[in-house]
C-alpha positions as CSV (number, residue, x, y, z in Angstrom):
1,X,0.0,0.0,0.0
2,X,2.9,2.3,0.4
3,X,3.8,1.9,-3.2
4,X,0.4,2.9,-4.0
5,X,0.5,5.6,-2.1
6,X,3.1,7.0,-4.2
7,X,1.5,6.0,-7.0
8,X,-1.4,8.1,-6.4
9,X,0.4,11.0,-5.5
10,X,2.3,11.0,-8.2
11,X,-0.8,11.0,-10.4
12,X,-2.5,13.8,-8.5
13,X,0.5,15.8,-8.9
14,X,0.9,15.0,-13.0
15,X,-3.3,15.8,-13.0
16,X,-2.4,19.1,-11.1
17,X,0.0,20.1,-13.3
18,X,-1.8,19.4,-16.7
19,X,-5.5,20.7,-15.5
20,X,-4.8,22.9,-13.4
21,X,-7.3,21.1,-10.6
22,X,-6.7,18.0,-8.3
23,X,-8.6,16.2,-5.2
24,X,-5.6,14.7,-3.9
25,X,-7.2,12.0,-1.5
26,X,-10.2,11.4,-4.5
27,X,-6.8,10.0,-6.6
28,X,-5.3,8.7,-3.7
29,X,-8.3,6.8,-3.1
30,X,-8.2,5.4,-6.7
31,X,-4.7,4.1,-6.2
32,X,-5.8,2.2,-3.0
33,X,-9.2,0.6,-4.7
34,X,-6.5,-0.8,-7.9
35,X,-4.1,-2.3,-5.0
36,X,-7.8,-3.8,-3.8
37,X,-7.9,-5.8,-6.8
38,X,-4.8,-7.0,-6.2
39,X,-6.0,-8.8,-3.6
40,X,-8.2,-10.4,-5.2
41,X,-10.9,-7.7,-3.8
42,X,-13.4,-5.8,-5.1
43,X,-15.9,-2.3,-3.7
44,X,-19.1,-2.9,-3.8
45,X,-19.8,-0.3,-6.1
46,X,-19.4,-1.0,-9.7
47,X,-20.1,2.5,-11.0
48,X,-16.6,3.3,-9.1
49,X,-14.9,2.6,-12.7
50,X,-11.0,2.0,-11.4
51,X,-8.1,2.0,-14.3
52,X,-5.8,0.0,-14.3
53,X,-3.7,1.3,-16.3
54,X,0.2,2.7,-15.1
55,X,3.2,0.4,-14.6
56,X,2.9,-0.7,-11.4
57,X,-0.3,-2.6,-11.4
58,X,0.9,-4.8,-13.8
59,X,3.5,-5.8,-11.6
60,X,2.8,-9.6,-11.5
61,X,4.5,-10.0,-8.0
62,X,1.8,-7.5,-6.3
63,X,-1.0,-9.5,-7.5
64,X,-0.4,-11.6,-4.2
65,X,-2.7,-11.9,-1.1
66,X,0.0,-10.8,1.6
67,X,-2.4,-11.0,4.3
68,X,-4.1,-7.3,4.2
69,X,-5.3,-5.4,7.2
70,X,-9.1,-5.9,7.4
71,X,-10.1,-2.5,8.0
72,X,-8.1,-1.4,5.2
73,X,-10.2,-4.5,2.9
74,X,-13.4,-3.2,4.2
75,X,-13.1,0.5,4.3
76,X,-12.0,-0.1,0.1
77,X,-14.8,-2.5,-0.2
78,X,-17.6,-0.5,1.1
79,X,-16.3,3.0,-1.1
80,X,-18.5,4.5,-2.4
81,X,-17.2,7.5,-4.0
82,X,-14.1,8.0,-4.6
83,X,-12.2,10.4,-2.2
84,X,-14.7,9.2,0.8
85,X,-13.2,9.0,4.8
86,X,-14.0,6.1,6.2
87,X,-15.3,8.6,9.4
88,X,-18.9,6.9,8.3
89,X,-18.1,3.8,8.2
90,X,-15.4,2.6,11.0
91,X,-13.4,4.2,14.3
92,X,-11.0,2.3,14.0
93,X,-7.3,3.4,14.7
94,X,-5.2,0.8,13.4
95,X,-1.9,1.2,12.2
96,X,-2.3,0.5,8.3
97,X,-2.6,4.1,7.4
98,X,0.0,5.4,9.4
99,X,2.2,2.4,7.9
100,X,1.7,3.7,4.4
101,X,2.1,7.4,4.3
102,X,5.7,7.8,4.3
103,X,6.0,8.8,0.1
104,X,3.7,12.0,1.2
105,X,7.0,13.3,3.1
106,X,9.5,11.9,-0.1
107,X,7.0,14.1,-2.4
108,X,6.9,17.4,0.1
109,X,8.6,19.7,-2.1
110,X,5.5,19.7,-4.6
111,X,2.9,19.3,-1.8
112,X,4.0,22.3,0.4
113,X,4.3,23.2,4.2
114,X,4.2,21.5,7.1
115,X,0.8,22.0,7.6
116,X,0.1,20.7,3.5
117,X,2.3,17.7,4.0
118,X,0.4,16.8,7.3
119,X,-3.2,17.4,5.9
120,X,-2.5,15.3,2.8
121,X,-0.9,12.3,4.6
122,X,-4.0,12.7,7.2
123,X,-6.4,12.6,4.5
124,X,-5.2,9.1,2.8
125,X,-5.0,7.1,6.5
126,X,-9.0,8.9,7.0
127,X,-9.9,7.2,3.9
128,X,-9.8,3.9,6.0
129,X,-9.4,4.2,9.2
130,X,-11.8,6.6,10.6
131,X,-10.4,7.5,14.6
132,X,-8.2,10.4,15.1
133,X,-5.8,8.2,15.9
134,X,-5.3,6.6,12.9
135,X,-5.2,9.5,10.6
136,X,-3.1,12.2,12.6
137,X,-0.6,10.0,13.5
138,X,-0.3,9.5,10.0
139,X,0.1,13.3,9.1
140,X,2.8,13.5,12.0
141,X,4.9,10.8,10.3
142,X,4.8,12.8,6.8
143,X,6.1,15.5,8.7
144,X,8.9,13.9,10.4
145,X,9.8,12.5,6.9
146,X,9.4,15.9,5.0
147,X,11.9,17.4,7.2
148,X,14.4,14.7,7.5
149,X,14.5,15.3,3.7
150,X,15.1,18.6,3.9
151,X,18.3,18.1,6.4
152,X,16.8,18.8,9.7
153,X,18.1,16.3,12.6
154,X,15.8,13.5,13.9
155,X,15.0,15.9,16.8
156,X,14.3,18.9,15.0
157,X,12.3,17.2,12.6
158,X,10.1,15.4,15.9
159,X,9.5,19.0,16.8
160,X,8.6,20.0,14.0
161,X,5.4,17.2,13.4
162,X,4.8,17.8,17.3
163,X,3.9,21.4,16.9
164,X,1.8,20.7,13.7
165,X,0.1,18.0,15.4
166,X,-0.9,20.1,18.0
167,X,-3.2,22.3,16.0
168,X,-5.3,19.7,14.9
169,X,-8.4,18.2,17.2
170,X,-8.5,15.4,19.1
171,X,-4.8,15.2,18.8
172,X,-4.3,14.3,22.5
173,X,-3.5,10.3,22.3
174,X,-0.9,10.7,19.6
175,X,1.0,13.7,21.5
176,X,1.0,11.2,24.7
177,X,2.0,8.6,22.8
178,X,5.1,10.5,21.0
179,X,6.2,12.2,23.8
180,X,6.3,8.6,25.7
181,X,8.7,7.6,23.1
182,X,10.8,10.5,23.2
183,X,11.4,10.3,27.0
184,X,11.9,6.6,26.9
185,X,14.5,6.9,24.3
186,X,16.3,9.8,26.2
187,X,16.6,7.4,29.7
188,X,18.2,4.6,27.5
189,X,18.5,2.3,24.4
190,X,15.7,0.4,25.5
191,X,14.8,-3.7,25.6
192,X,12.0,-5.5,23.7
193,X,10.8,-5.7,27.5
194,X,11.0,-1.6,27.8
195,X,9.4,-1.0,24.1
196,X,6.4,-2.9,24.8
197,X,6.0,-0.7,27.7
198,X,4.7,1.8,24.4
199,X,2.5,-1.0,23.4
200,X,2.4,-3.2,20.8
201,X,2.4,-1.7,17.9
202,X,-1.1,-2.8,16.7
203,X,-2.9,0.7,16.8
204,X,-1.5,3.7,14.8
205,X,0.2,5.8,18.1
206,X,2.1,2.6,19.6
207,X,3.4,1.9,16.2
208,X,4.4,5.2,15.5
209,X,6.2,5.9,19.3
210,X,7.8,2.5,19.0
211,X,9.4,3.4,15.4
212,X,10.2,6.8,17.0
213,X,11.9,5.6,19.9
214,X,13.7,3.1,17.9
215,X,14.9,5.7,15.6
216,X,16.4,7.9,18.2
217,X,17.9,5.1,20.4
218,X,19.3,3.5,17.1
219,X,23.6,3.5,16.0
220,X,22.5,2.7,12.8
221,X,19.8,1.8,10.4
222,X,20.1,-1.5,10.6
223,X,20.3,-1.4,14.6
224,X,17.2,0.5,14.6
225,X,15.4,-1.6,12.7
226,X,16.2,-4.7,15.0
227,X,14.9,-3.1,17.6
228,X,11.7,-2.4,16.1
229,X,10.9,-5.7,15.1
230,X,12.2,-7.5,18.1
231,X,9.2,-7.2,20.2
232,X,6.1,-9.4,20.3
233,X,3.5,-6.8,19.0
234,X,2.6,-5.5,15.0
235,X,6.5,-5.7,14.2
236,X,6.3,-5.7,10.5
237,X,4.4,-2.5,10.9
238,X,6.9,-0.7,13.3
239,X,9.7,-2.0,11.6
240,X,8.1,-0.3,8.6
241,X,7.8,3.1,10.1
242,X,11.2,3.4,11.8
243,X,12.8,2.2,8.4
244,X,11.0,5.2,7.1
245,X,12.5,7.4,9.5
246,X,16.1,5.8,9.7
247,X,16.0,6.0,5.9
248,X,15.0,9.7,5.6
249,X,17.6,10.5,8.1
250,X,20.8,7.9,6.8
251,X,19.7,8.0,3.7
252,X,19.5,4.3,1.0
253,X,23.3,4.1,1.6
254,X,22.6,3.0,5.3
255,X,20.7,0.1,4.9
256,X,22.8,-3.0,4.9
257,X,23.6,-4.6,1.7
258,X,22.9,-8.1,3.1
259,X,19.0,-6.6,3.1
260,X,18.8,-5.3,-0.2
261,X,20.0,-8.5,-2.0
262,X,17.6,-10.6,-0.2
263,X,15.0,-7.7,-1.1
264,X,11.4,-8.3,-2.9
265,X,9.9,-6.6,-5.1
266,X,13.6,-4.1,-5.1
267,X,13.3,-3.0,-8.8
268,X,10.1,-1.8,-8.3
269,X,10.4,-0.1,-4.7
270,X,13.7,1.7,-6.4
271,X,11.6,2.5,-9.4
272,X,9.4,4.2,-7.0
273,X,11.7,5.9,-4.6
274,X,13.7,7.5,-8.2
275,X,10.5,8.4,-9.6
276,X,9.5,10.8,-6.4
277,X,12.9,11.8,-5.7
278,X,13.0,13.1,-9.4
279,X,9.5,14.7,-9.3
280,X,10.5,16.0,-5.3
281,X,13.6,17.8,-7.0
282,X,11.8,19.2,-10.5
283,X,14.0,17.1,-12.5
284,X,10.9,15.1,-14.1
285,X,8.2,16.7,-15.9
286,X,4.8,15.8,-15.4
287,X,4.3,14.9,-19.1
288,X,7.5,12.4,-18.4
289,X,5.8,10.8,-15.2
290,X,2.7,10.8,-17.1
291,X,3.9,7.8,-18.9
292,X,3.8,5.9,-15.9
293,X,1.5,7.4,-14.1
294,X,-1.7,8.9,-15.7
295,X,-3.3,11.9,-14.3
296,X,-6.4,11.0,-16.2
């Protein structure tokens, strides 16, 4: 889904740029209803009309049931228009939009501010996971990423997604949750045993504290990423999100070689990750990404 996630803000940002007009989360939401069928899914409404069309897609290797998040299946399957948050329809505050937002803060340069980068990446978690929870700790994580990208330390770019958090309503259980894992990783370089004390990982606020605290206690990217995973919680999700952050703030040369060899689906994640750097630093032009991506 995070691939998809870039794909569909790639394509609202080619649309942008030829019409002139874009509903970000409406093209968004496309993008997530195509990885739907990828699973072998369908929504409910026919009318909905999703292309197919675009490289990634037809990447063979996607079209593989990799045991989805089931408010993430249902939210998609019950859409019915595109660009709707799942507010109506669940309150649930699971970590599978939160997981998936990183590319917002990759693509920041042509999104905007802070506050654009957080509203975007808050608007594509809402469009399946409708608790506060799950979609502002979401727009924090864009944050933290945008401004990693744009050279600011780990700690800078935490204050940064803190202050813009705050603005927004019911933001209360993600600040607790944040500053939990700031403190924690400030005492020490914390055990599995010490981590779980964050929780475990399975909501969208543990998961993101437990990838920030792993982040700032980490020597390296590959350190960090240990210790995200090596707890008994959602570790494939907080492993996720602190490989985000470790990434933004190492950059791809950090990650150990060992784990890109063994890596699936590589050529297509690097396809990705070029294709928003290019577009983040204005060295593609939207009629060039509009091979790949259509902006219909």
């Amino acid at each position: 889904m995070t691939l998809f996630t870039a794909d569909g803000l790639i394509r609202a940002w080619v649309r942008q740029q030829q019409r002139g007009e874009c509903r970000v989360p409406s093209v968004i939401h496309h993008a997530y209803l195509r990885w739907l069928l990828t699973q072998d899914e369908e929504p409910a409404n026919p009318d909905l009309g999703i292309a197919t069309d675009g490289w990634l897609f037809g990447v063979d290797d996607l079209h593989r049931v990799r045991a989805p998040g089931t408010t993430c299946l249902s939210a998609l399957r019950a859409a019915e228009a595109y660009g709707q948050p799942a507010i109506a329809r669940n309150d649930s505050k699971g970590c599978g939009g939160v997981m998936r937002v990183a590319p917002v803060g990759l693509i920041a340069p042509v999104i905007g501010d802070d506050s654009a980068v957080f509203a975007t990446a808050r608007d594509a978690a809402a469009l399946t996971h409708g608790h506060p929870a799950g979609y502002l700790s979401s727009g924090h994580l864009a944050v933290v990423i945008a401004a990693l990208m744009r050279g600011e330390s780990l700690a800078r770019a935490l204050d940064a997604a803190d202050a813009e958090l705050r603005r927004h309503r019911d933001h209360e259980i993600v600040a607790r949750a944040v500053d939990g894992a700031r403190e924690l990783a400030a005492l020490c370089r914390p055990a599995p045993e010490l981590i779980e004390g964050l929780g475990g990982g399975w909501v969208a606020e543990e998961a993101l504290a437990i990838a920030i605290c792993c982040a700032l206690a980490a020597t390296d990217f590959g350190d960090g990423v240990l210790r995200a995973v090596n707890h008994s919680g959602d570790s494939d999700s907080t492993g996720a999100i602190a490989g985000n952050i470790l990434g933004a703030l190492l950059g791809a040369a950090a990650i150990p070689e060992r784990w890109l060899n063994r890596l699936e689906l590589g050529s297509s994640i690097e396809r990705v990750a070029t294709d928003l750097a290019a577009i983040a630093a204005g060295s593609m032009s939207a009629d060039e990404a509009a091979a790949s991506y259509p902006g219909y």
